[in-house]
Structures are given as structure tokens and as C-alpha cells.
N, C-alpha and C positions, 0 to 999 in steps of 0.2 A: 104212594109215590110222590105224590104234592108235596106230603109234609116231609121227605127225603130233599126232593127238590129244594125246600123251602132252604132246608137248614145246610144244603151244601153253597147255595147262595155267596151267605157271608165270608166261609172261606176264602172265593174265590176274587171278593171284588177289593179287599186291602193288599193283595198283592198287586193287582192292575194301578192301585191310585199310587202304589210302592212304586210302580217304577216309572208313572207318568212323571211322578213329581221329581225322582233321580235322572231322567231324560231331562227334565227345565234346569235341576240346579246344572248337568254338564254342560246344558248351553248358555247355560250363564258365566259360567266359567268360561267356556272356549270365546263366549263375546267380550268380557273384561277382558284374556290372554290378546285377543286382535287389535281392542281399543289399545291398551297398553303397548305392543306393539307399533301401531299406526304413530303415535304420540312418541314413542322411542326414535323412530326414525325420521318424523319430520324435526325434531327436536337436532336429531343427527344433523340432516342436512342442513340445517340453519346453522348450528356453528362449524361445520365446514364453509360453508359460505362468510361466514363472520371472518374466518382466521384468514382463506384466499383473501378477501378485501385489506384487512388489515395487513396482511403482508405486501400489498400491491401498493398499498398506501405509502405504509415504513419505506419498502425498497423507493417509492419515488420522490420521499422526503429526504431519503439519505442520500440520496444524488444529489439532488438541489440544496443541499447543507454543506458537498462537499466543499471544501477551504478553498480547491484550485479551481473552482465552478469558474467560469466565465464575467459572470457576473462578481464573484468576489476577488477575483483579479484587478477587475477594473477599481472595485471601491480599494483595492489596498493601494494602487496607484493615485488617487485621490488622496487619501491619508499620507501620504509620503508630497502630497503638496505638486504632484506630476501633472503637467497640461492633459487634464481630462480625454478632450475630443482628439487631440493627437496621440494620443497612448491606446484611445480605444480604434481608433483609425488602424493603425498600427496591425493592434491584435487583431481585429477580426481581417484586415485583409490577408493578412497569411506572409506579411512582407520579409517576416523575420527567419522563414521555413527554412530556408537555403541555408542559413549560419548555420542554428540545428542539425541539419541534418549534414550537414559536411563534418562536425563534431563528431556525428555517430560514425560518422564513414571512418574519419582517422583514427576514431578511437576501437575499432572492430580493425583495422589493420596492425594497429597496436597489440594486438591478442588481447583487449579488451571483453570482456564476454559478461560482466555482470558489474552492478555496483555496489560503493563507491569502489574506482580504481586510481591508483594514484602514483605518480612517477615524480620518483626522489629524484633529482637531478638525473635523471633518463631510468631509475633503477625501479621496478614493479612492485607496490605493493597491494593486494586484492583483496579489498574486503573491508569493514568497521576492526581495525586493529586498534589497541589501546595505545595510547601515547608513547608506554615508554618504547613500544617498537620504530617509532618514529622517530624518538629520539635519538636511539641507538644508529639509526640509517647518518639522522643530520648531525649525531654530533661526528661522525668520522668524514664525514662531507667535511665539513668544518675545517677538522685535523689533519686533513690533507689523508686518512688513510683508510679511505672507501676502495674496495676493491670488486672484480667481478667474482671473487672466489667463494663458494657459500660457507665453506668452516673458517671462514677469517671473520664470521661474525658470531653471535653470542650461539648457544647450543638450544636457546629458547628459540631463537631465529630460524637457525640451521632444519630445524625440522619442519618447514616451512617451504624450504628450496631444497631439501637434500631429494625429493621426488620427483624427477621431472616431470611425471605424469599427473604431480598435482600441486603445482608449485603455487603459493602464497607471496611467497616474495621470490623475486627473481634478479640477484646480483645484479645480472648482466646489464650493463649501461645501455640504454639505446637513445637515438635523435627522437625529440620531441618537437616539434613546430609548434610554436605559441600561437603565430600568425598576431590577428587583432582581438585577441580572446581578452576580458574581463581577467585584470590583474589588480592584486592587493600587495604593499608591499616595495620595498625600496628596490631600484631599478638596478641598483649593484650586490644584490645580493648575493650572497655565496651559494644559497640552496635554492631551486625552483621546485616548486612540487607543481605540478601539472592535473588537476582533481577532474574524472571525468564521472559525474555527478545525473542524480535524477532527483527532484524535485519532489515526488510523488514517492521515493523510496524508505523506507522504513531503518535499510542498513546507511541511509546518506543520512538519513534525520540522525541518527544513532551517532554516527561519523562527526557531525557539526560542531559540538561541543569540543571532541578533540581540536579540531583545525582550528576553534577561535583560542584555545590552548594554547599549539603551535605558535602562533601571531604573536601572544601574550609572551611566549618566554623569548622568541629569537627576533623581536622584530627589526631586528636590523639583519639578523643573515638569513631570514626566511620571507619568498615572497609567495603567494600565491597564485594560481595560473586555473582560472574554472572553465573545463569545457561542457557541454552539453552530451548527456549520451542514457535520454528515455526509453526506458522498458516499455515500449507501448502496446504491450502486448497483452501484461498484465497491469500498467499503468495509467488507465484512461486518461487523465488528464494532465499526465506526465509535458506532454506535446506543447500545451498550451499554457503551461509553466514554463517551457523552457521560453518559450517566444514569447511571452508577456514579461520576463527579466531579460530581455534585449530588448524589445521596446522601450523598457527601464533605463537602459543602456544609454537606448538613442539622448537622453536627457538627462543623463548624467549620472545616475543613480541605481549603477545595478546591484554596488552591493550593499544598498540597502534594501532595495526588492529582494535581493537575494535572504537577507540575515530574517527579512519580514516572515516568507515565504516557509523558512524551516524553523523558526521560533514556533510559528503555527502550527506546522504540519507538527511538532515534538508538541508542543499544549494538546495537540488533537487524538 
């Protein structure tokens, strides 16, 4: 029986050391899988945290960079040779709000509702239009043979105004009040455009190039007439452009703050 005993022994003891030793390798495994894991996720949260900061960062560099910032209001007044301390006197007390926003007021009774808008000698045009639309408005201004009728103008035009529900230009002449608004331009001129403008606008920046166009070809029958009328809704610092180019004003020099203002904004 012993030597029975003896010899069933070995059978049985390489299957016991068979599976002690397959128990260690799967916890070694399932301890690399945890390590690996642990190290995945702290690795995770580290560049989440990396990418939140740096976006926190960017977003509060690109504020502080923007062009109409506060701060670079004032230095563009500086550069333009403006009495510093009275220009920034000026803007930060808020003295210029009232013009501003009396601009927005006329210009939303006008059916003003976005920018650049702009009124040919009282006649609607809404939006970055290319020149020659402008031209076609001034040169029948001009010729004495501007009418409020929408097909007595080109067919390019016409579909523009033939909607009333979604008119781009709008014959119909209406009263403009210039009042003391910032004017470019000889005081007998034949055409008034009336530009009711934001600063901070993308379709005004776009628009600028035309207007100094304008200037360039009619300067004797075209003058200009800039109101103030900031999106400030989606224009944060539309506001403080507009009142930093009437502080401009007070010293004589809006429209070079002005020409300043949207050279940069288009470079930007």
C-alpha cells in the first residue's frame, strides 16, 4: 500500500504546483492591467487639465489683444498725436454715451436692424454692397433721375427691392437728420450717404474699402455722413469704439480715429 501510496504521490503534486504557478501569472497580469490602467487615467486627467488651462489662458489673452481693448484705444489716440489725459478722461467717463446711443435710437427708427446701413440721399441700402451698386444709386442722384420706383433701376438692383419682406435696398426716399454727426466731404454736395456703422463689425470692415472708393471717385458730389449704431450684443467692444471716435471728435480728428480703427480691425 506504501509503495502505491508512494508512486501516486508525484502524480498529483505537478498539477498543484501547475496551477499555483497559473494563479501568480493571472495576478500578475490583472496587476500590470490596474497599473496600466491607474497611469492611463492619471495621464487622462493631466491633459484635461492641461487643455482647460490653456484654453482659459488663450481665451484671456485674446481679450486682452483685442484691437478695440480699452487700453489700445487710448494708445491709438496717442499715435494720432491726441491730448492723452483728455481723450482718456473722455472715454473712461462714459461722456460720449448719449451721442452713441441717440445714433442707435435714429438709426432702429430708420428700419435700421443690422450693419453697415446706408442712406443715399434718404434711399436704403443694407448690407457690404459692392460699389458698383452704389454707384448706380449716385450716379442717377447725380442725373437728376433717382426715383422711388424699384424697376426704374438696373434688374441686378431690382431683386433687391422687388420683396418687400426682404428688401436690400429700398427706393423709397426718406428724412435723414444729420444733426452734429461726423461729416467727410464738401458741404454742397449733391449725394449725402448717411452710413450707420459698427466699429467692431466684420460687414463694416468689409464695407470700408468701398466708402473710401466712393470718396476717391465722386469727391466733389459725394459726402459722407457716419452715425454710430453697435451691435452690442454680439459686439463687445463695439460701445467703446464708438465713444473713443467721438472723444476723437472732441479734438478734431474723428476721421482719422475713424480710418485707424478699421484699417486695423481689416489687418486683424
Amino acid at each position: 500500500m506504501s509503495k502505491t501510496t508512494n508512486m501516486a504521490n508525484p502524480k498529483e503534486k505537478p498539477t498543484v504546483e501547475a496551477l499555483i504557478t497559473r494563479l501568480g501569472q493571472q495576478f500578475n497580469l490583472i496587476a500590470v492591467l490596474i497599473i496600466a490602467l491607474f497611469l492611463f487615467q492619471a495621464y487622462t486627467f493631466y491633459k484635461v487639465k492641461t487643455i482647460e488651462k490653456t484654453g482659459v489662458t488663450a481665451g484671456a489673452q485674446q481679450q486682452a489683444e483685442s484691437p478695440l481693448s480699452q487700453e489700445k484705444l487710448i494708445s491709438y489716440a496717442e499715435e494720432l498725436k491726441l491730448d492723452k489725459k483728455k481723450f482718456e478722461q473722455c472715454l473712461t467717463s462714459g461722456e460720449q454715451k448719449q451721442i452713441v446711443t441717440a445714433d442707435t435710437s435714429q438709426g432702429a427708427k430708420l428700419g435700421v436692424q443690422g450693419t453697415p446701413g446706408f442712406f443715399i440721399n434718404g434711399r436704403f441700402l443694407a448690407g457690404a454692397f459692392p460699389f458698383e451698386a452704389f454707384k448706380e444709386i449716385i450716379d442717377k442722384e447725380i442725373a437728376g433721375t433717382a426715383t422711388n420706383v424699384c424697376t426704374d433701376y438696373s434688374e441686378e438692383m431690382q431683386q433687391y427691392c422687388s420683396d418687400p419682406e426682404n428688401q436690400g435696398f429700398k427706393p423709397e426716399a426718406v428724412a435723414v437728420d444729420v444733426g452734429n454727426s461726423p461729416v467727410r466731404g464738401k458741404a454742397d454736395a449733391k449725394v449725402t450717404i448717411v452710413e450707420f456703422s459698427d466699429f467692431e463689425c466684420p460687414f463694416c470692415i468689409r464695407a470700408f474699402p468701398t466708402v473710401k472708393q466712393i470718396q476717391k471717385e465722386y469727391p466733389n458730389d459725394v459726402k459722407i455722413v457716419y452715425k454710430h449704431f453697435p451691435l452690442t450684443s454680439i459686439h463687445p467692444h463695439a460701445q467703446a469704439a464708438a465713444e473713443a471716435s467721438m472723444c476723437a471728435a472732441e479734438q478734431g480728428k474723428f476721421w482719422e480715429y475713424h480710418d485707424k480703427l478699421f484699417t486695423l480691425e481689416a489687418q486683424g
